[in-house]
MOPAC internal coordinates of N, CA, C and O (Angstrom, degrees):
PM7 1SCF
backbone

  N    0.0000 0     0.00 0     0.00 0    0    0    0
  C    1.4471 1     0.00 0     0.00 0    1    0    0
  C    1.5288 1   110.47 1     0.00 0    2    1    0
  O    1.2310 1   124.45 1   111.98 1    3    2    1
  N    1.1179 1   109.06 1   -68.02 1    3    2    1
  C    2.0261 1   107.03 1   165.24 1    5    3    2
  C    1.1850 1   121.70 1   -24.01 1    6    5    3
  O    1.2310 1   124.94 1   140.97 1    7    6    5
  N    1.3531 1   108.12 1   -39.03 1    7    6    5
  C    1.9555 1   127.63 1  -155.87 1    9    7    6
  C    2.0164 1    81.29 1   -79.61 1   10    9    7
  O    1.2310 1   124.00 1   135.82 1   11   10    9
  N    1.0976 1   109.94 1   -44.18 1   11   10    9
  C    1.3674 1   116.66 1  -150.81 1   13   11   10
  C    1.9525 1    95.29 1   -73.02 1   14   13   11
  O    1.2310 1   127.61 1   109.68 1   15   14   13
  N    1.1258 1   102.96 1   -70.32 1   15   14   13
  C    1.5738 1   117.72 1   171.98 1   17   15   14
  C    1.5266 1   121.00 1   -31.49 1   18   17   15
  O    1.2310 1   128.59 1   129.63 1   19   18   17
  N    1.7345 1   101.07 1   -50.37 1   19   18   17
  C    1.2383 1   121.11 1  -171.26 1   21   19   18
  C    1.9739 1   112.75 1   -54.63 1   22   21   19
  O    1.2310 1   137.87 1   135.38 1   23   22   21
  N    1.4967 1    82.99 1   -44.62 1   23   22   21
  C    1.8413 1    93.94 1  -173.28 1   25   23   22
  C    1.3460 1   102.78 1   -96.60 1   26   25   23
  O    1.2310 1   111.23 1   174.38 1   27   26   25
  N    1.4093 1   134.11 1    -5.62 1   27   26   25
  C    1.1503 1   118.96 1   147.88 1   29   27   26
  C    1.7253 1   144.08 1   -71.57 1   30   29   27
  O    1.2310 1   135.10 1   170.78 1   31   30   29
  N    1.8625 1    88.39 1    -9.22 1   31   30   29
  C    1.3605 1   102.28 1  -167.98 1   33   31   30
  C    2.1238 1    91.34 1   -99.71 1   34   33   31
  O    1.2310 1   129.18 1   136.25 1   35   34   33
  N    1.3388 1    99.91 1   -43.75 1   35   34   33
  C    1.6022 1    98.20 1   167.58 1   37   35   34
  C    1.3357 1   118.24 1   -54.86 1   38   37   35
  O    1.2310 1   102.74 1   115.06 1   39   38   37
  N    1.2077 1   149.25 1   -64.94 1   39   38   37
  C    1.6155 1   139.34 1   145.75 1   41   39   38
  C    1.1271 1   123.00 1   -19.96 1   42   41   39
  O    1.2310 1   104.49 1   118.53 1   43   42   41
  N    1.5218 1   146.25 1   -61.47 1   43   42   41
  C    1.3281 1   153.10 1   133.34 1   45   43   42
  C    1.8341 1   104.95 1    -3.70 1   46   45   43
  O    1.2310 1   124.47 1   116.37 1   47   46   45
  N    1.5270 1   109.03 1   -63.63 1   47   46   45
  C    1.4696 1    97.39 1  -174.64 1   49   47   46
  C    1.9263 1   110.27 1   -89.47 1   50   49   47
  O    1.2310 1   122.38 1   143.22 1   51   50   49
  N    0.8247 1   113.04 1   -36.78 1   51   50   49
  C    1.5196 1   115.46 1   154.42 1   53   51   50
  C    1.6409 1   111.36 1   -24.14 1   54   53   51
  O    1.2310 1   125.85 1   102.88 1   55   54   53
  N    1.1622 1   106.36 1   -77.12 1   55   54   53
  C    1.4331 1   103.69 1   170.57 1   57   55   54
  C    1.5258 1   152.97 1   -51.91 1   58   57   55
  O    1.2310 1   142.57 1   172.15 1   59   58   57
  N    1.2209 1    73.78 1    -7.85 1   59   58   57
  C    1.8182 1   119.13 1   173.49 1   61   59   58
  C    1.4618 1   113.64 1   -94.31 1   62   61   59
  O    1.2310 1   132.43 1   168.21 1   63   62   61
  N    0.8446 1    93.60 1   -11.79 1   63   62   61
  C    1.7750 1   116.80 1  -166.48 1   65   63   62
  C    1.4903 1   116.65 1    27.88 1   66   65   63
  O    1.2310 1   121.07 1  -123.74 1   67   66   65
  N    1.6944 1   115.55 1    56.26 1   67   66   65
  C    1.2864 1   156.21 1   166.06 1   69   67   66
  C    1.4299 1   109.37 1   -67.00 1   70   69   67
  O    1.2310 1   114.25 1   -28.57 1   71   70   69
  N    1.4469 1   128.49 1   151.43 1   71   70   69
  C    1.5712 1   120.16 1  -160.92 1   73   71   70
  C    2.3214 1    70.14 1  -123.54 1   74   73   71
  O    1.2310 1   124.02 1   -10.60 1   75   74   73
  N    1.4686 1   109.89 1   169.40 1   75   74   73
  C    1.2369 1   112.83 1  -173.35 1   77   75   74
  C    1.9093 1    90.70 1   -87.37 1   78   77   75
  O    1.2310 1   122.06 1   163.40 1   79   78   77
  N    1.0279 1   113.65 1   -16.60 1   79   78   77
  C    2.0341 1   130.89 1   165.89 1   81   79   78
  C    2.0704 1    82.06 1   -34.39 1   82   81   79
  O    1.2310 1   138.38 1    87.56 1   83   82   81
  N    1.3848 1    81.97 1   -92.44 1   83   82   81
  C    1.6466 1    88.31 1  -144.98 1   85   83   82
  C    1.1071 1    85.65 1   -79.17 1   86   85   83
  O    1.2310 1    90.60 1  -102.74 1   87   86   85
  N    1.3495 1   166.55 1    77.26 1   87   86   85
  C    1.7057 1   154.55 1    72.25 1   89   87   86
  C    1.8556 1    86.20 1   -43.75 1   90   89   87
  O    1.2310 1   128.32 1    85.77 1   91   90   89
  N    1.0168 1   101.58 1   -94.23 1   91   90   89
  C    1.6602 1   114.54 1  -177.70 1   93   91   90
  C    1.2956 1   104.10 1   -16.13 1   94   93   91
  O    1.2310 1   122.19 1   100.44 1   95   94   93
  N    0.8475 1   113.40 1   -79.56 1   95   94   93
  C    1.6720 1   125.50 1  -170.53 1   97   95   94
  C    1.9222 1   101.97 1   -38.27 1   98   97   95
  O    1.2310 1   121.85 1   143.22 1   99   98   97
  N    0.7550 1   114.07 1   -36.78 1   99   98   97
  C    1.2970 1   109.80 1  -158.44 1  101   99   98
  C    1.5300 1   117.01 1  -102.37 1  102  101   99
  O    1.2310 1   131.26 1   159.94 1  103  102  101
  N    1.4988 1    95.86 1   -20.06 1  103  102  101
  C    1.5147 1   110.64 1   156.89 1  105  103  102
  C    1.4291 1   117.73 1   -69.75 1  106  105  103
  O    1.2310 1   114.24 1   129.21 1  107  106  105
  N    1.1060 1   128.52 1   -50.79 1  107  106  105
  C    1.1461 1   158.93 1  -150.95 1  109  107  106
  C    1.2383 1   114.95 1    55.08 1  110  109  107
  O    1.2310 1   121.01 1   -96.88 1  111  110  109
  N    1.6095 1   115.67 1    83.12 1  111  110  109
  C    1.7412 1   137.08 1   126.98 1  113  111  110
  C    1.3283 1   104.08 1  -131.01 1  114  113  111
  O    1.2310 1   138.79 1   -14.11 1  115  114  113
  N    1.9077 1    81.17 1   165.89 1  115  114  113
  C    1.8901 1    95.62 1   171.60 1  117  115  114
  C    1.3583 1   123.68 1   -30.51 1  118  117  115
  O    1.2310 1   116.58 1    -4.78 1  119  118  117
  N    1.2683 1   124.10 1   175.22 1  119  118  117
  C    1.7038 1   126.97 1   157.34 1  121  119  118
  C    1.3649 1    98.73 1   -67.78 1  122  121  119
  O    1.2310 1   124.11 1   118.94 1  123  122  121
  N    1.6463 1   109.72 1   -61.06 1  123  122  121
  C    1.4314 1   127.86 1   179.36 1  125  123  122
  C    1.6537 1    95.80 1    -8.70 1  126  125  123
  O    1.2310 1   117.31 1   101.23 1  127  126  125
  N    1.3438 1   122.73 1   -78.77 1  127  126  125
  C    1.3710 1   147.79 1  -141.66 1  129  127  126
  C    1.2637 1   101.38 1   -76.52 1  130  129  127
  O    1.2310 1   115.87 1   143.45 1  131  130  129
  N    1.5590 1   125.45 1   -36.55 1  131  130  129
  C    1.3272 1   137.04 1   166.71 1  133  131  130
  C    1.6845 1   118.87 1   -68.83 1  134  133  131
  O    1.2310 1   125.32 1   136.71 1  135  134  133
  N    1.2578 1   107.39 1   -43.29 1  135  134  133
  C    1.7091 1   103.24 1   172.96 1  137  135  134
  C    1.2309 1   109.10 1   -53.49 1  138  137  135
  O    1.2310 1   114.53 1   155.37 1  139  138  137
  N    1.2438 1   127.96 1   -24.63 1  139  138  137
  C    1.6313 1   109.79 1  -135.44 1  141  139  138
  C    2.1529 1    83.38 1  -119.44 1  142  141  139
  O    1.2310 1   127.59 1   161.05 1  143  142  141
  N    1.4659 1   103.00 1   -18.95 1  143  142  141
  C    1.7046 1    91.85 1   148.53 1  145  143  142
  C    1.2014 1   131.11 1   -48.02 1  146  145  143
  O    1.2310 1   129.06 1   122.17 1  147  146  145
  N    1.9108 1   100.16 1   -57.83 1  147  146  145
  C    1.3394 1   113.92 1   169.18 1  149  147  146
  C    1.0137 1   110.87 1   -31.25 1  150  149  147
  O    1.2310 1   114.18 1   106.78 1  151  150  149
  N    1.5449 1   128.62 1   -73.22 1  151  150  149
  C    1.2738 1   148.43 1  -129.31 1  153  151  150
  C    2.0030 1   109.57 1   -82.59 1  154  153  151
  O    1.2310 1   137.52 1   161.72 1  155  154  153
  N    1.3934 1    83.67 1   -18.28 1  155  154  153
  C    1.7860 1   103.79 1  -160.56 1  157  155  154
  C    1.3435 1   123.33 1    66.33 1  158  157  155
  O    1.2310 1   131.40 1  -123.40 1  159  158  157
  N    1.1412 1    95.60 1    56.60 1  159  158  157
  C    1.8322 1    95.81 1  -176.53 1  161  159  158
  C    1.4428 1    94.27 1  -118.41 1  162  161  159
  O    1.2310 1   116.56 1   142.81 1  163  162  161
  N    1.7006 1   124.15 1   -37.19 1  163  162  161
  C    1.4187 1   118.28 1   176.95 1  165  163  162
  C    1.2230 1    98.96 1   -88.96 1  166  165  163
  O    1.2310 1   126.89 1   -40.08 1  167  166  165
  N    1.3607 1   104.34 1   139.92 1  167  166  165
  C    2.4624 1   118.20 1   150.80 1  169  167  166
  C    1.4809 1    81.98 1   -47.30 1  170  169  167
  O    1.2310 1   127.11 1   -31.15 1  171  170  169
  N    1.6032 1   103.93 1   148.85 1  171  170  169
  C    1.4938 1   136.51 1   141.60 1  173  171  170
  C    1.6700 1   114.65 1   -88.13 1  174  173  171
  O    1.2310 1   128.07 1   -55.85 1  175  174  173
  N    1.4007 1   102.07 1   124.15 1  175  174  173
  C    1.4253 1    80.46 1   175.33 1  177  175  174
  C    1.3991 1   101.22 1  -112.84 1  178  177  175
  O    1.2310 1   120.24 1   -15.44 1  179  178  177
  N    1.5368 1   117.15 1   164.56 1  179  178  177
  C    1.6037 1   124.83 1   179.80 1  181  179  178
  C    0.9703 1   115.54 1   -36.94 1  182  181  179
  O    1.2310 1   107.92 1   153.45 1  183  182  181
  N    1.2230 1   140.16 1   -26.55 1  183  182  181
  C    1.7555 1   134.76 1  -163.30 1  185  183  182
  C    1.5249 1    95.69 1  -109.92 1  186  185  183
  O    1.2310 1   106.93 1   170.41 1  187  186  185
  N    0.8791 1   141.94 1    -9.59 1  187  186  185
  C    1.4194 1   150.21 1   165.05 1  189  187  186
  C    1.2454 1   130.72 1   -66.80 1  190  189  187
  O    1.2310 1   127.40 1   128.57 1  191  190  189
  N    1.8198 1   103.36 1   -51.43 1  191  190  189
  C    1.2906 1   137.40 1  -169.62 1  193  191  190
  C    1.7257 1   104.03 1   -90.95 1  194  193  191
  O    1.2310 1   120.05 1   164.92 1  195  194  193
  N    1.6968 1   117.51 1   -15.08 1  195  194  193
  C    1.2854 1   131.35 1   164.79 1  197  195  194
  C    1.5296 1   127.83 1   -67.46 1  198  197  195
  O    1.2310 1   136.22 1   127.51 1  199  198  197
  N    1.7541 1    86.21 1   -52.49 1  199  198  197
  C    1.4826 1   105.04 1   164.05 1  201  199  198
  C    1.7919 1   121.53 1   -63.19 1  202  201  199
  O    1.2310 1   126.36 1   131.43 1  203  202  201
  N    1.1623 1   105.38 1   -48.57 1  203  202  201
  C    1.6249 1    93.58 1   170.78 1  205  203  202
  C    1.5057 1   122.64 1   -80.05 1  206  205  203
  O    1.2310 1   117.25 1  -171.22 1  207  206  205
  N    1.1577 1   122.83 1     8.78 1  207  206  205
  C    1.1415 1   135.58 1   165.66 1  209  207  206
  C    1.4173 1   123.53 1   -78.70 1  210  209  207
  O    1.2310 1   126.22 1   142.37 1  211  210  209
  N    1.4178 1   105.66 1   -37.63 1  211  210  209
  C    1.4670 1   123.62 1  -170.51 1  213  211  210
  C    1.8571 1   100.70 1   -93.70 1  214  213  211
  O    1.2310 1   116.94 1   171.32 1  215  214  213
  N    1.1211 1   123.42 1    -8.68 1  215  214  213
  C    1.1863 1   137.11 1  -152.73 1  217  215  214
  C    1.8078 1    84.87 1  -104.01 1  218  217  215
  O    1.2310 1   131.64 1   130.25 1  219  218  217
  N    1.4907 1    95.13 1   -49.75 1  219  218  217
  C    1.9087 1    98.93 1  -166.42 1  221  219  218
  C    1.4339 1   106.65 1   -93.60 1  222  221  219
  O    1.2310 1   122.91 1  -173.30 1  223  222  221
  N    1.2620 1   112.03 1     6.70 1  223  222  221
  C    1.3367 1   119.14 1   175.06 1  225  223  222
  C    1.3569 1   121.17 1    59.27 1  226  225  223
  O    1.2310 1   120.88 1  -142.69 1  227  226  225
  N    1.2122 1   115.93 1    37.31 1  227  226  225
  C    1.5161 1   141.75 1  -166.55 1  229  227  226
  C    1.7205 1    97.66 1  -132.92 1  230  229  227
  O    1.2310 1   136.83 1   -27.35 1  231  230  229
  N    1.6515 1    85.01 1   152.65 1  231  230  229
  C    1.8270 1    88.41 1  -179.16 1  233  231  230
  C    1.8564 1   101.25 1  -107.02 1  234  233  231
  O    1.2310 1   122.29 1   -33.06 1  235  234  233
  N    1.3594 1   113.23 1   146.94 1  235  234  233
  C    1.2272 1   118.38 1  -175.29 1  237  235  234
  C    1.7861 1    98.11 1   -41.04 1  238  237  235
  O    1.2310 1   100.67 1   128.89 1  239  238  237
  N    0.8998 1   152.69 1   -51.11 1  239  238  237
  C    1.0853 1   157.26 1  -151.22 1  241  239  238
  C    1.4836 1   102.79 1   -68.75 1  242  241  239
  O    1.2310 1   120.05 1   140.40 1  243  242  241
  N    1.1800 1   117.51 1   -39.60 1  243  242  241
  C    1.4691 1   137.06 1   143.83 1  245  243  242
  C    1.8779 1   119.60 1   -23.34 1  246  245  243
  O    1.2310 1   126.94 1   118.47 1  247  246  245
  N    1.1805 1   104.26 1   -61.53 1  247  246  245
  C    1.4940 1   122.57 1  -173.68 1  249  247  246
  C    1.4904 1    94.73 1   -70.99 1  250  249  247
  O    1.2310 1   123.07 1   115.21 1  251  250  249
  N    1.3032 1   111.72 1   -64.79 1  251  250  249
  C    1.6334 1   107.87 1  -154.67 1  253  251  250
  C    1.5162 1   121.39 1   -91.78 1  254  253  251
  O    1.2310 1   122.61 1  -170.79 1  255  254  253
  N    1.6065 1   112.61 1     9.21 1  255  254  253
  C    1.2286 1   104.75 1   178.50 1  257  255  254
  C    1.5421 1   114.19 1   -56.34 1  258  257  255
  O    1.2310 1   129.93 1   128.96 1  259  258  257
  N    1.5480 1    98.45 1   -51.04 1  259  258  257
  C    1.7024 1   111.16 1   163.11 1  261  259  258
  C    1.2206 1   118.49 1   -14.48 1  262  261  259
  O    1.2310 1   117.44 1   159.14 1  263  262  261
  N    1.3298 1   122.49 1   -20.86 1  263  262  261
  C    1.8995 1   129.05 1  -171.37 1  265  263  262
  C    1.4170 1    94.46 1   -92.61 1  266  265  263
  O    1.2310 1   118.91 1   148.13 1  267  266  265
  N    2.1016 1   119.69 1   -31.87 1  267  266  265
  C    1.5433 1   110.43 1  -168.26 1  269  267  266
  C    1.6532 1   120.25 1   -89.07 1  270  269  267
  O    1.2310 1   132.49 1  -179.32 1  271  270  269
  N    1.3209 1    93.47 1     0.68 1  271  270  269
  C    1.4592 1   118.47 1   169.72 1  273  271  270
  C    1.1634 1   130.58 1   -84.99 1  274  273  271
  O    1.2310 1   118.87 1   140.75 1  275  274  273
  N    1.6531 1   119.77 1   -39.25 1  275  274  273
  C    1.5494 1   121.20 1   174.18 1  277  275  274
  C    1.1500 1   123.98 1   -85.41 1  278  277  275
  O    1.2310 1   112.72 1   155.57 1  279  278  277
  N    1.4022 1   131.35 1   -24.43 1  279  278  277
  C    1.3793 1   122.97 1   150.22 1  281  279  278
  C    2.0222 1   124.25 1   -25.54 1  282  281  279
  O    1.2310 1   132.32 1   138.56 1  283  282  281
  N    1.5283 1    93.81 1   -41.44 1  283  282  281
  C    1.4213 1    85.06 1  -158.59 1  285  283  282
  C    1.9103 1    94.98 1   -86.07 1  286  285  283
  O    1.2310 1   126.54 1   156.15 1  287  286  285
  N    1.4795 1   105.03 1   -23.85 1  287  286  285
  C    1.2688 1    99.47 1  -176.69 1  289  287  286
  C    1.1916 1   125.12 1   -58.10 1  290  289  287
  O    1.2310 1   128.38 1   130.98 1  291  290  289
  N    1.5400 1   101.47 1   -49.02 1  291  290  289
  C    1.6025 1   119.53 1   167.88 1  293  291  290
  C    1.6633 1   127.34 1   -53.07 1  294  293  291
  O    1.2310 1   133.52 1   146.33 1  295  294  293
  N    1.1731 1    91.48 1   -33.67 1  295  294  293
  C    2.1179 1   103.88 1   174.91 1  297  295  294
  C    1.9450 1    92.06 1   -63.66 1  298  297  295
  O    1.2310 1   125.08 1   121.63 1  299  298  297
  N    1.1659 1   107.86 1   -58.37 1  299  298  297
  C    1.7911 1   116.28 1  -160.85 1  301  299  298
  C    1.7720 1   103.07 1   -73.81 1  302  301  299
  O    1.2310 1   121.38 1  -170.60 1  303  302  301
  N    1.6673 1   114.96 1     9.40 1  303  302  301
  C    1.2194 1   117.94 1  -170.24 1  305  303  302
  C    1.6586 1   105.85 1  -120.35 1  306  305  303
  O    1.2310 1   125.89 1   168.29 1  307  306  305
  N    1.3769 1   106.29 1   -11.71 1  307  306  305
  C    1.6443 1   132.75 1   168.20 1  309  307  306
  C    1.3563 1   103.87 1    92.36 1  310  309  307
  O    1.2310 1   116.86 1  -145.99 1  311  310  309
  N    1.3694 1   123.58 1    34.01 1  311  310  309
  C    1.1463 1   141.45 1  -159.98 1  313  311  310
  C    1.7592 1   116.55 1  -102.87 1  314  313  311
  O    1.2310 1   120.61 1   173.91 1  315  314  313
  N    1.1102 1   116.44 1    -6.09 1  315  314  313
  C    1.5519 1   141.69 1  -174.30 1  317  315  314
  C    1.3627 1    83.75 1   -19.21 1  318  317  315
  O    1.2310 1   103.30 1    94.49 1  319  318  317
  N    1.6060 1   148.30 1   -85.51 1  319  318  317
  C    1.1106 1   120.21 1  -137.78 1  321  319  318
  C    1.6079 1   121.93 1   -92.92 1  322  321  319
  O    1.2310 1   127.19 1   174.60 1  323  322  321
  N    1.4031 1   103.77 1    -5.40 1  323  322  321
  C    1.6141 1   111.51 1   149.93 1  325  323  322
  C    1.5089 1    98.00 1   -41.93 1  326  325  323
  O    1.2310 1   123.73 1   106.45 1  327  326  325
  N    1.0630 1   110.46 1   -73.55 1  327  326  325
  C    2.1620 1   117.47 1  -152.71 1  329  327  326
  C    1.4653 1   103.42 1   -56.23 1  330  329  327
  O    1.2310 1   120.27 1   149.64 1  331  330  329
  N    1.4440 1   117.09 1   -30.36 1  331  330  329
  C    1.6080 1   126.34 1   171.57 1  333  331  330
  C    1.8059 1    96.81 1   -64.38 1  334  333  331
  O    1.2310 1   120.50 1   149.72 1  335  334  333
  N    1.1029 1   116.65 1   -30.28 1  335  334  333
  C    1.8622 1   106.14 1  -156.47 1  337  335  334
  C    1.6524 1    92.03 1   -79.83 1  338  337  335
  O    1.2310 1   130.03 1   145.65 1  339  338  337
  N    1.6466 1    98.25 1   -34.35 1  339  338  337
  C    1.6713 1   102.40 1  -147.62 1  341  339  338
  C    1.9845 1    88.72 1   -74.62 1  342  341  339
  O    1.2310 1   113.92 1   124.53 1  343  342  341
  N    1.3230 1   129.12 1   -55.47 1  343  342  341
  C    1.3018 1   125.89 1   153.28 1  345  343  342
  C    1.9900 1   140.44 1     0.68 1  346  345  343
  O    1.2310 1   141.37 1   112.84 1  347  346  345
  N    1.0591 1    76.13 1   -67.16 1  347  346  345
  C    1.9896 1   108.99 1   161.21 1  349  347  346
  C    1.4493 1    89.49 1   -54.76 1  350  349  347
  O    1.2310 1   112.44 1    94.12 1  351  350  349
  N    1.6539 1   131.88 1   -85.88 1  351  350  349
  C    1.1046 1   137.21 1  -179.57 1  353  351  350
  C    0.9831 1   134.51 1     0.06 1  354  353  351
  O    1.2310 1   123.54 1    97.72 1  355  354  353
  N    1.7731 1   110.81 1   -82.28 1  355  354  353
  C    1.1421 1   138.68 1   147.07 1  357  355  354
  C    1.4469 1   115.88 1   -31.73 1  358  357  355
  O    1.2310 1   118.69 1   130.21 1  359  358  357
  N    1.5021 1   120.10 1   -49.79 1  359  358  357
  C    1.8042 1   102.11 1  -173.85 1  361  359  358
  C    1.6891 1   107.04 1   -76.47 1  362  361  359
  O    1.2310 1   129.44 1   147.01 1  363  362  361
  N    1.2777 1    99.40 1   -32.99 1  363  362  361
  C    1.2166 1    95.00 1   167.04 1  365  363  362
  C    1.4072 1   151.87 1   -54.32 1  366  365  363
  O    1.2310 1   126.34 1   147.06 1  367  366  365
  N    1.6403 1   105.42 1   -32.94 1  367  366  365
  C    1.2127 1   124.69 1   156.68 1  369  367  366
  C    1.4739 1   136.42 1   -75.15 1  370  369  367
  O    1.2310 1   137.41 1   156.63 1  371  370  369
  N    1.5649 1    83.89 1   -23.37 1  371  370  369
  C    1.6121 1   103.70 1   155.11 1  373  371  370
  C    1.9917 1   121.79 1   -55.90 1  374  373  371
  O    1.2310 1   126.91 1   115.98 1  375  374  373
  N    1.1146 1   104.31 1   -64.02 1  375  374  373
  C    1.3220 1   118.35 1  -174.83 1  377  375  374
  C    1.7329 1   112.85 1   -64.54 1  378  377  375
  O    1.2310 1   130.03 1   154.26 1  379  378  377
  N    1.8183 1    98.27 1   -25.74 1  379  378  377
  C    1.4798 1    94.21 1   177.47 1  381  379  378
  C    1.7157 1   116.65 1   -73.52 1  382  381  379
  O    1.2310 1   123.53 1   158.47 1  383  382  381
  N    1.7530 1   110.83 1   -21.53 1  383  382  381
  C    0.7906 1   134.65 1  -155.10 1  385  383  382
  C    2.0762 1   105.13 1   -97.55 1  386  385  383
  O    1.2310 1   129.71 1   153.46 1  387  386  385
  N    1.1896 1    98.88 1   -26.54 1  387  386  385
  C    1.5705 1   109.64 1  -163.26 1  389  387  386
  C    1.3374 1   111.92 1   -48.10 1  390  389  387
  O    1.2310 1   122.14 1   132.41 1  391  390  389
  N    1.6590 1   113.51 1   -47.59 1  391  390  389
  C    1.8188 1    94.58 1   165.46 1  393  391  390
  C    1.6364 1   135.94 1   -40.53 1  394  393  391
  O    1.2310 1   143.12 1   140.00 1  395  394  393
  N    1.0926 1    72.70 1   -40.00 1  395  394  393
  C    1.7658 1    85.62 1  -172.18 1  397  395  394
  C    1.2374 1   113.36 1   -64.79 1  398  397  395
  O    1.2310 1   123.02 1   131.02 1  399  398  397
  N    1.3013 1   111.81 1   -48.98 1  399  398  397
  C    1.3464 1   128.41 1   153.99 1  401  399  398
  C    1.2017 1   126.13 1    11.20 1  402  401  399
  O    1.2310 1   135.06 1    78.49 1  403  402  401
  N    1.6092 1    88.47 1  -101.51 1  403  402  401
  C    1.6328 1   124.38 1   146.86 1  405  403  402
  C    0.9065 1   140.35 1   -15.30 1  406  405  403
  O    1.2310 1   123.57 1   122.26 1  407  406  405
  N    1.7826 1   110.76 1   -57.74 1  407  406  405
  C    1.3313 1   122.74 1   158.47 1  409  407  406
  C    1.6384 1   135.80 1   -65.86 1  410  409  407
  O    1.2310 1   127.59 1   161.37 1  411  410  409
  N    1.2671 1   103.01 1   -18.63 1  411  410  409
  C    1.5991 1   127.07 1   173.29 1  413  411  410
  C    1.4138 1    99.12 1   -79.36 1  414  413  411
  O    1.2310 1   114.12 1   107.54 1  415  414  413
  N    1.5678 1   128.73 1   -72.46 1  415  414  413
  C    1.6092 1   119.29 1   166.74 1  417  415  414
  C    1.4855 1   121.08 1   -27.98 1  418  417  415
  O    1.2310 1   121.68 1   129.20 1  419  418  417
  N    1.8499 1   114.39 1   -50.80 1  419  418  417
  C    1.5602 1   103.57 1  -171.32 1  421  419  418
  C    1.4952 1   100.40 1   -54.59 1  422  421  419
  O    1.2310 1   120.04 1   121.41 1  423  422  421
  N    1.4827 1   117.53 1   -58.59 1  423  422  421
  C    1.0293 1   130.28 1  -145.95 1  425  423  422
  C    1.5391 1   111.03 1   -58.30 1  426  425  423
  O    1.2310 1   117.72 1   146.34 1  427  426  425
  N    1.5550 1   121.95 1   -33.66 1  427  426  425
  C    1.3572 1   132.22 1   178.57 1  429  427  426
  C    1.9292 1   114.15 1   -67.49 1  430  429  427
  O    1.2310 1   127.21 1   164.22 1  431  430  429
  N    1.6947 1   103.74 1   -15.78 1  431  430  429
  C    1.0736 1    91.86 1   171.48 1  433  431  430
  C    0.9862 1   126.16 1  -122.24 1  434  433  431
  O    1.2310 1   120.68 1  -162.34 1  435  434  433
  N    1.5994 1   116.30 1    17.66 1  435  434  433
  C    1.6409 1   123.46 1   156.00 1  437  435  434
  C    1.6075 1   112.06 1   -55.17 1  438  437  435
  O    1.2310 1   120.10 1   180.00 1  439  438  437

């Protein structure tokens, strides 16, 4: 799932023709910390994945559709328990993510 996000968010800024400098920079972390999003080696977390969103002028929904797409690729690739791992993932990152969530919903309807 990272792997998936990661190169969707590098293409996304590519196209932007954004250096991984000022993504970083503007988030405020390293590049270091930013490649390895790219790369899928770091979790994204929601407030992160907000910020580079707002940065690429894209809405998170933008970034992660890419997640509603590889399931099916991976099933038609004989891959079934990849798409089970990548699943887990997702709820998981969900639940790590759910405060924030939350707090992003209150906040949209003040």
């Amino acid at each position: 799932m990272n792997e998936l996000l990661g190169s969707r968010i590098k293409a996304l800024r590519c196209a932007k023709g954004l250096t991984q400098e000022q993504i970083s920079a503007q988030i405020g972390i390293s590049r270091q910390k930013y490649a390895r999003i790219e790369s899928g080696n770091n979790n994204i977390t929601l407030e992160i994945l907000s910020q580079i969103a707002k940065i690429l002028g894209v809405t998170v929904g933008d970034i992660t559709k890419v997640l509603d797409e590889a399931p099916a690729v991976a099933y038609r690739a004989g891959r079934e328990n990849l798409s089970s791992k990548i699943i887990f993932d997702m709820i998981e990152l969900f639940y790590a993510n759910k405060h924030l969530y939350n707090k992003l919903q209150h906040n949209d309807t003040d």
